[in-house]
C-alpha positions as CSV (number, residue, x, y, z in Angstrom):
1,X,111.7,98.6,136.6
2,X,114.9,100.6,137.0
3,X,114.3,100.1,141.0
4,X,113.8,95.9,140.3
5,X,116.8,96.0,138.1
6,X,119.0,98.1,140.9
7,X,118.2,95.4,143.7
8,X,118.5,92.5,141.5
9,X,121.9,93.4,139.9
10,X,123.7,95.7,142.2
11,X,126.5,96.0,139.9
12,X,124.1,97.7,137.5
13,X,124.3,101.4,137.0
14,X,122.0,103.5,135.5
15,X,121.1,107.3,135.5
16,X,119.6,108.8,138.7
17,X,116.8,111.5,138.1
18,X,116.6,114.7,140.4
19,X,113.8,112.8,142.4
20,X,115.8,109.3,142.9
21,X,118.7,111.7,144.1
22,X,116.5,113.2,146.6
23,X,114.8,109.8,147.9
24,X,118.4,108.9,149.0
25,X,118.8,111.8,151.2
26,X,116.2,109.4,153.3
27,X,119.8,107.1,153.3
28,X,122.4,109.5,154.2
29,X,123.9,108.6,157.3
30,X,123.8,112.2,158.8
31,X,120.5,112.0,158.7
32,X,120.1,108.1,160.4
33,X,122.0,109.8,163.6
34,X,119.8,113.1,164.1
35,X,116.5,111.0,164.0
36,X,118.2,108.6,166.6
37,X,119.1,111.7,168.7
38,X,115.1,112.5,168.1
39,X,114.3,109.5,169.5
40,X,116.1,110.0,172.4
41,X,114.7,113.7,173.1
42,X,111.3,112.2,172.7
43,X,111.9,109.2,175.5
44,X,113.4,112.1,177.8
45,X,110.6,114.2,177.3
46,X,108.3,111.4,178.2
47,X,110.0,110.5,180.9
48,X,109.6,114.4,182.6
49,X,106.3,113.3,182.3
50,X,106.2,111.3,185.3
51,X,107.7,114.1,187.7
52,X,104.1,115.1,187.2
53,X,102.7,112.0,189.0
54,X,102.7,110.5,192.5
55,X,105.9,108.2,193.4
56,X,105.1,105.0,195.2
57,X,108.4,103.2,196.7
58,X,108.1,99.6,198.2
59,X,111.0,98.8,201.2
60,X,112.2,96.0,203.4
61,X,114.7,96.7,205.2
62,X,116.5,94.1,208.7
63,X,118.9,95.1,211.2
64,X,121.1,93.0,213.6
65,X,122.3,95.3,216.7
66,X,125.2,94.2,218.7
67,X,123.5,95.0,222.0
68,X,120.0,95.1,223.4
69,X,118.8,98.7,223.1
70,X,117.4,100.0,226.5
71,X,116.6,102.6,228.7
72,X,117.5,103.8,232.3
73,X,114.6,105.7,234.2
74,X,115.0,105.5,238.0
75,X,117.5,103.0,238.3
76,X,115.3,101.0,236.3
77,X,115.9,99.2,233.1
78,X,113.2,98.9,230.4
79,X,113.8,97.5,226.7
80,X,113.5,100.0,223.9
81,X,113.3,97.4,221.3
82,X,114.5,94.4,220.2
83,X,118.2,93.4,218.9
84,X,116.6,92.1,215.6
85,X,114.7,94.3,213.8
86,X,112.8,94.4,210.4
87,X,110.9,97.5,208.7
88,X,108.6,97.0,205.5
89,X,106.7,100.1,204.0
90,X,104.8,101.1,201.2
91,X,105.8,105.1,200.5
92,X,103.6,107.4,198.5
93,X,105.2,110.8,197.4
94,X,103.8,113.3,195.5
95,X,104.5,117.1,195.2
96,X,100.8,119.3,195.5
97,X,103.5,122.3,194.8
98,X,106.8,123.2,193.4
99,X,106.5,126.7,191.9
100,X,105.7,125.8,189.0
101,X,109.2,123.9,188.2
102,X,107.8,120.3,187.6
103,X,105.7,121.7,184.8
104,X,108.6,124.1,183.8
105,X,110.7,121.1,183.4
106,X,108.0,119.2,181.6
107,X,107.4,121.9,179.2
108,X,111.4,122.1,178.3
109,X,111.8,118.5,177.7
110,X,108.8,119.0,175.0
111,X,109.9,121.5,173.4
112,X,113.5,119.9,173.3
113,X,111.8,117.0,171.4
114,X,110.2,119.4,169.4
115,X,113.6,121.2,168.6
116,X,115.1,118.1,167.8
117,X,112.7,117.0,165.2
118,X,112.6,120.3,164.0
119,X,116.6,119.7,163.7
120,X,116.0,117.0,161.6
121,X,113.7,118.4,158.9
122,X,116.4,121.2,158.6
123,X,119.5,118.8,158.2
124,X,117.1,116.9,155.3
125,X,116.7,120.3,154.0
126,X,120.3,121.2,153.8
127,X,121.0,117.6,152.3
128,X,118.4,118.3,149.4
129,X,120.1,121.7,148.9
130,X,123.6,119.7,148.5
131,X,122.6,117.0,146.5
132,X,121.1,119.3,144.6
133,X,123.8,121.5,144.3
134,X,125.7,118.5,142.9
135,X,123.1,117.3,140.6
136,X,123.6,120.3,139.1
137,X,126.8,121.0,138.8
138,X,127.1,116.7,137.4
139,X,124.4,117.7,135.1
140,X,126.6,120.7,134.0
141,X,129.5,119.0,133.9
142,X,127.9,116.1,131.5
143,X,126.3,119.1,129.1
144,X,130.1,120.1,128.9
145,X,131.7,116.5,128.1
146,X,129.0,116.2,125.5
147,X,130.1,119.4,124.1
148,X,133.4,118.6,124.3
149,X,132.8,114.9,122.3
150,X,131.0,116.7,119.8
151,X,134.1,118.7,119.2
152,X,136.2,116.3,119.2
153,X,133.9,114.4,116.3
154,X,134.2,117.6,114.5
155,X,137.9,118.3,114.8
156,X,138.8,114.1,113.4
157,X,136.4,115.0,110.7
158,X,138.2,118.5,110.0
159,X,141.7,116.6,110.4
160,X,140.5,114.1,107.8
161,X,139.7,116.9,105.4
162,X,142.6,118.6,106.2
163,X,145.3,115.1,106.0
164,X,144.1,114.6,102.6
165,X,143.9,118.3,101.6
166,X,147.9,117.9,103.0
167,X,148.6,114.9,101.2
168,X,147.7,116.3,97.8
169,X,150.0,119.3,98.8
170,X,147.2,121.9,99.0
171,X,147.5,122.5,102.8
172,X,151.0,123.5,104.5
173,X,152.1,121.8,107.4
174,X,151.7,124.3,109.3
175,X,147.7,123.9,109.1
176,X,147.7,120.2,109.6
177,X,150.0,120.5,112.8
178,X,147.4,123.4,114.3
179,X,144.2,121.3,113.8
180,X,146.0,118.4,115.2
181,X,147.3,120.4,118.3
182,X,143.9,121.4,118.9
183,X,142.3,117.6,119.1
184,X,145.2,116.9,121.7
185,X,144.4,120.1,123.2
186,X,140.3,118.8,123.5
187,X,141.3,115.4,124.2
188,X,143.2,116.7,127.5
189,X,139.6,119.0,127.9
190,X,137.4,116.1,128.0
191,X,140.2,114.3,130.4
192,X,140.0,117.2,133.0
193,X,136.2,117.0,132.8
194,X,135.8,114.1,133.4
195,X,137.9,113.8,136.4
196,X,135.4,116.8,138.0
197,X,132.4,114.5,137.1
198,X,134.0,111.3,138.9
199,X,134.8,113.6,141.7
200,X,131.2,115.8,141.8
201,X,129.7,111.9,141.5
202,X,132.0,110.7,144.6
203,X,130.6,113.9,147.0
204,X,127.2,113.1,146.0
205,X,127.6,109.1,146.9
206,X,129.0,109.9,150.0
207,X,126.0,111.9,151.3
208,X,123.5,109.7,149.6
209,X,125.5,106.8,151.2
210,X,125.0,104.6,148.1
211,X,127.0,104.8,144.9
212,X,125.8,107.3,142.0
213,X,127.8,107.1,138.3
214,X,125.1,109.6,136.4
215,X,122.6,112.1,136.6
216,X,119.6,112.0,134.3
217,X,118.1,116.1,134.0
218,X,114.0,115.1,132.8
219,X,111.3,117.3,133.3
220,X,113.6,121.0,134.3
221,X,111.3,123.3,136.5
222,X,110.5,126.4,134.9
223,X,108.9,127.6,138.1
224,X,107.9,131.8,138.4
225,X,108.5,132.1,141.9
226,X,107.3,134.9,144.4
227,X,109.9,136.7,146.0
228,X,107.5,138.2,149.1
229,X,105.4,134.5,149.3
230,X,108.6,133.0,149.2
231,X,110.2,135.7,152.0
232,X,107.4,135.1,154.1
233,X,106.8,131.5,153.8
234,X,110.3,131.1,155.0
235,X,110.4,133.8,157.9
236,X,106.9,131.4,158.8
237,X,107.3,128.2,158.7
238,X,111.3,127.0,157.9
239,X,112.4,124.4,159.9
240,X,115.5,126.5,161.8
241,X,113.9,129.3,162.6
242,X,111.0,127.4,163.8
243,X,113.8,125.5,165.3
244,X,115.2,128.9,166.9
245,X,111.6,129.9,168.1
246,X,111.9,126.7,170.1
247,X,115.5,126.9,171.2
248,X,113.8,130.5,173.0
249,X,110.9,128.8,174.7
250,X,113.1,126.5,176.0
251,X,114.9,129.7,177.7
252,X,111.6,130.7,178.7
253,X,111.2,127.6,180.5
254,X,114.9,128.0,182.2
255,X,113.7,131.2,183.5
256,X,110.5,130.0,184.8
257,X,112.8,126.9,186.8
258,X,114.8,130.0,188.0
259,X,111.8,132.1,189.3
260,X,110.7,128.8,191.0
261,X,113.4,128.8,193.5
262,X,111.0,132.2,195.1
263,X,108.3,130.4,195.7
264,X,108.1,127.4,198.5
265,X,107.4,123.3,198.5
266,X,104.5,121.4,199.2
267,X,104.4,117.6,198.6
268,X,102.1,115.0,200.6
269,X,103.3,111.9,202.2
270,X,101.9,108.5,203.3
271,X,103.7,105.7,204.1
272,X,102.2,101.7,204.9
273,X,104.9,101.3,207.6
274,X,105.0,97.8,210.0
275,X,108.1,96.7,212.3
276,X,108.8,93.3,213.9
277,X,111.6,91.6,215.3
278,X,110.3,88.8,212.1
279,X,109.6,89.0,208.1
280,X,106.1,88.8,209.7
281,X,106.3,92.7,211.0
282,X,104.1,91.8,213.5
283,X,105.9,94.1,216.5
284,X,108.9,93.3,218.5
285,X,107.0,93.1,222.1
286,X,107.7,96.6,222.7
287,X,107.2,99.2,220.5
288,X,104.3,99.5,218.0
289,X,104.1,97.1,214.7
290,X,101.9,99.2,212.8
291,X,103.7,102.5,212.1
292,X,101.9,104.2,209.3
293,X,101.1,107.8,208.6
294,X,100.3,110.6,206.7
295,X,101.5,114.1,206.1
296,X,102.8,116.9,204.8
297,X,106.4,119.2,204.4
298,X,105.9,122.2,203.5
299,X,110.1,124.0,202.6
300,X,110.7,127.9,201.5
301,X,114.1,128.9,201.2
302,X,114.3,132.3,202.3
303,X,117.7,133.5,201.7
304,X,120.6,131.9,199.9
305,X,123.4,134.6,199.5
306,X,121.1,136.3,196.6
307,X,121.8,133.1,194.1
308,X,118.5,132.7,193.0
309,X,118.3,136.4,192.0
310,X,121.3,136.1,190.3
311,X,120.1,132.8,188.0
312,X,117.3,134.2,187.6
313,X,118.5,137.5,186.2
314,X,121.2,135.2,184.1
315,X,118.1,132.9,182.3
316,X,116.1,136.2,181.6
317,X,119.1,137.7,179.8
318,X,119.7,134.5,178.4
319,X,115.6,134.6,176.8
320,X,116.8,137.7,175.9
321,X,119.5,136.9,173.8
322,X,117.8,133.6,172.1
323,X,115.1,136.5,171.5
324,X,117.6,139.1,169.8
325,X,119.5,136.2,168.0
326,X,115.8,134.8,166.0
327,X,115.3,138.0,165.2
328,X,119.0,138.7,163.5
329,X,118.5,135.6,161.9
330,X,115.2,136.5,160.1
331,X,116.6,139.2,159.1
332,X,119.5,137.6,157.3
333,X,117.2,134.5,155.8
334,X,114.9,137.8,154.5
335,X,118.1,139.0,153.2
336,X,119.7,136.0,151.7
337,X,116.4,135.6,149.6
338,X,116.3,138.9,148.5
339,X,119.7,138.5,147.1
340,X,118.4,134.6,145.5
341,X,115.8,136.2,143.6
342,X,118.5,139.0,142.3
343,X,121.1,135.9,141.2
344,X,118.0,134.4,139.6
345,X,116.7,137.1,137.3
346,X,120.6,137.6,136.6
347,X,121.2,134.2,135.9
348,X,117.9,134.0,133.2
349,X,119.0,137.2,131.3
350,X,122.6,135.5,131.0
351,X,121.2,132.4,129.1
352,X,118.8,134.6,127.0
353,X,122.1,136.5,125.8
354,X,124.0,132.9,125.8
355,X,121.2,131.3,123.7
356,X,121.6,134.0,121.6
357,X,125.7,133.3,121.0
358,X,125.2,129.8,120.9
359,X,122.7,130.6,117.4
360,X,125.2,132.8,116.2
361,X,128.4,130.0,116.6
362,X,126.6,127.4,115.2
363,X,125.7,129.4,111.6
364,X,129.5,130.8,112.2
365,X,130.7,126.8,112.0
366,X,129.0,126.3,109.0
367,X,130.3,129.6,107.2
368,X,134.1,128.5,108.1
369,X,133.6,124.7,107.7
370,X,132.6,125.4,104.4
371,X,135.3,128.3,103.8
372,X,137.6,125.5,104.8
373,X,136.7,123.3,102.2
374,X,136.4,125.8,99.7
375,X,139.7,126.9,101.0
376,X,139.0,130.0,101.5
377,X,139.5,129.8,105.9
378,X,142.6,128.3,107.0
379,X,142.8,125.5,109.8
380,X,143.3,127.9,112.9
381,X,139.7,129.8,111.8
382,X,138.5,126.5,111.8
383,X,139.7,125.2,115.1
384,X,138.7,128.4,116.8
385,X,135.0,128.0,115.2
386,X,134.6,124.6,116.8
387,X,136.3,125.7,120.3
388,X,133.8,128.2,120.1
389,X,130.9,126.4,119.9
390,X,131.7,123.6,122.0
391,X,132.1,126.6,124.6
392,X,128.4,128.4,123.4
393,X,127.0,124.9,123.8
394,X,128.7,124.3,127.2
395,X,127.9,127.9,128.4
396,X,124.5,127.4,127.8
397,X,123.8,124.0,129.5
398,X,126.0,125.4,132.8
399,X,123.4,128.6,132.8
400,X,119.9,126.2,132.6
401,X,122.0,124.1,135.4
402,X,122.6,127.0,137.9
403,X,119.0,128.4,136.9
404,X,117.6,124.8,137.9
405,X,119.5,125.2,141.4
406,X,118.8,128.9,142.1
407,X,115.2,127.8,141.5
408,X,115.8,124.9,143.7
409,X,118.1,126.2,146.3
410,X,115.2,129.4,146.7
411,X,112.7,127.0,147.4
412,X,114.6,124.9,150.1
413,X,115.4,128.7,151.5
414,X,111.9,129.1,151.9
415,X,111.2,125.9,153.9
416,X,111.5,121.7,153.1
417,X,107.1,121.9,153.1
418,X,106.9,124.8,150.4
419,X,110.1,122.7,148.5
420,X,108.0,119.9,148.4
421,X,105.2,121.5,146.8
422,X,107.4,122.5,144.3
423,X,109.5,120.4,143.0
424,X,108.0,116.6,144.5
425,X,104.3,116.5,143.3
């Protein structure tokens, strides 16, 4: 209904759940240009393909000499040709051996593709750790404005109390002009926070492409997640390392065009060749119309100044270092999770202890509150008691927020698949 409503009215706005936020991603521009760049990878790799079959080029070619061409053989003149002549052929190519660098060639252009599209599920990956970074810290950020209103309720309510305590001459100024200082003071609060919401909402639009005015936090993951599953998922099966892995057979390939350069050519040849002195290529009365063949070349280079030694040494050391360079990197994702799983388990024993507070400043409100009343606090204890609980209550919805996107954020470390299984069931 909400999706009927959206298209129908655009000007409507409405909440966005954690799962509408990440169907935008699908929108985000950044997104749109790496699968077009897919696309492209893909047609290139299809069209190596053909380097693998024969080649068949069709001719027709006329030319116009300025003088009769002839030769002399003892004293005597004989015609070589004609002055008009025309060629038409039908040419079939193909290479029967290239050392291997047609299906070296093939085999990069594949695993380009595959590297791009690979590319792709990683920048989707990195967009659903964003937006979710931002739906968090929106979500967060809204906990906090609601805190912030319901201290502002209960400071009017305390200022009532306090206006007519003041204009019966119980309360001193002094008390009236604190608990008013402090509205202002909560007032400005709510100001500042919303300006981080309008600008946390504005990040969030732009990479979803599409404007976004809320957040709606339903259904929060309370997910028990295995650090070594999760360690080894990711070192398995995430989408830039797998990238990487591909990024190094495509080295592999560069080497193997490199050693090709030691071994020699072989292609076949045929050709459907007539000449004429007419578009009938019928002969020219002297030489022979029908002119086709068949054959063979057969090329080895057998020494070029070292060269191919020296690419060839250059694209092995290059393997090499694609080789070192996946390595280092598992080793940092390995370590980078690790360190998730420690701001995780650091992160729930900080809301157990702000919990905690938060039960505490609630039961100390209602001991000062009533104090106040009774007289018996004065109007700074009671402004403190209600900055403090809008702060418990804040605290406490920015800890369940940063717990939801540590849980998040360590299962888009571990790969977009195992995310999905997750959080998108």
């Amino acid at each position: 209904m909400k999706r009927f409503l959206f298209l129908l009215f655009p000007a409507l706005i409405y909440a966005q759940t954690y799962q509408e936020i990440l169907d935008g991603v699908d929108n985000a521009l950044q997104l749109k240009s790496a699968k077009q760049l897919q696309k492209s990878t893909k047609l290139m790799a299809e069209a190596q393909k053909g380097k693998n079959l024969p080649s068949l080029d069709l001719s027709l070619s006329g030319v116009w000499l300025k003088e009769k061409p002839t030769v002399t053989f003892a004293n005597t003149t004989f015609p070589l040709s004609s002055q008009r002549n025309f060629t038409g052929s039908l040419k079939l190519s193909y290479p029967l051996f290239t050392g291997f660098a047609i299906t070296a060639e093939i085999d990069k252009a594949i695993w380009e593709y595959e590297e791009a599209s690979l590319k792709v599920f990683d920048l989707k990956r990195n967009l659903y750790l964003q937006a979710t970074q931002l739906f968090g810290a929106i979500y967060a950020t809204q906990e906090k404005l609601k805190a912030q209103q319901e201290a502002k309720k209960a400071i009017e309510d305390a200022y009532k109390k306090a206006k007519g305590l003041f204009d019966n001459g119980i309360l001193p100024p002094a008390d009236l002009y604190n608990i008013e200082a402090k509205r202002y003071a909560i007032e400005a609060e709510i100001i500042d926070a919303k300006s981080q919401k309008d600008q946390l909402l504005n990040r969030l639009s732009f990479i979803l492409n599409r404007p976004i005015t809320s957040v709606e936090f339903s259904n929060y993951p309370t997910l028990q997640l295995n650090k070594n599953e999760m360690i080894t998922t990711a070192l398995n099966h995430r989408e830039d390392i797998q990238a990487l892995q591909r990024a190094l057979k495509i080295n592999q390939e560069v080497e193997k065009l490199a050693k090709s350069r030691y071994y020699p050519t072989v292609a076949l040849t045929a050709e459907l060749k007539r000449k004429g002195n007419t578009l009938a290529l019928n002969g020219d009365g002297v030489s022979n119309a029908d002119q086709s063949y068949i054959g063979t070349a057969l090329s080895w280079n057998l020494f070029n100044g070292f060269a191919d030694e020296k690419q060839y040494e250059a694209s092995r050391l290059r393997t090499l270092s694609a080789q070192t360079a996946l390595n280092d990197y598992k080793n940092r994702v390995k370590t980078e999770l690790e360190n998730a799983f420690l701001m995780l388990s650091a992160l729930q024993s900080k809301l157990l202890s702000a919990k905690m507070e938060l039960k505490a400043q609630k039961e100390y409100y209602k001991l000062t509150k009533g104090r106040f009343e009774n007289q018996l606090a004065s109007a700074d204890e009671l402004s403190r008691a209600i900055a403090d609980l809008s702060s418990a209550r804040a605290k406490v919805s920015v800890l369940e927020s940063q717990i939801f996107i540590q849980t998040a954020t360590i299962g888009l470390m571990a790969g977009l698949e195992r995310f999905k299984t997750l959080f998108l069931k």
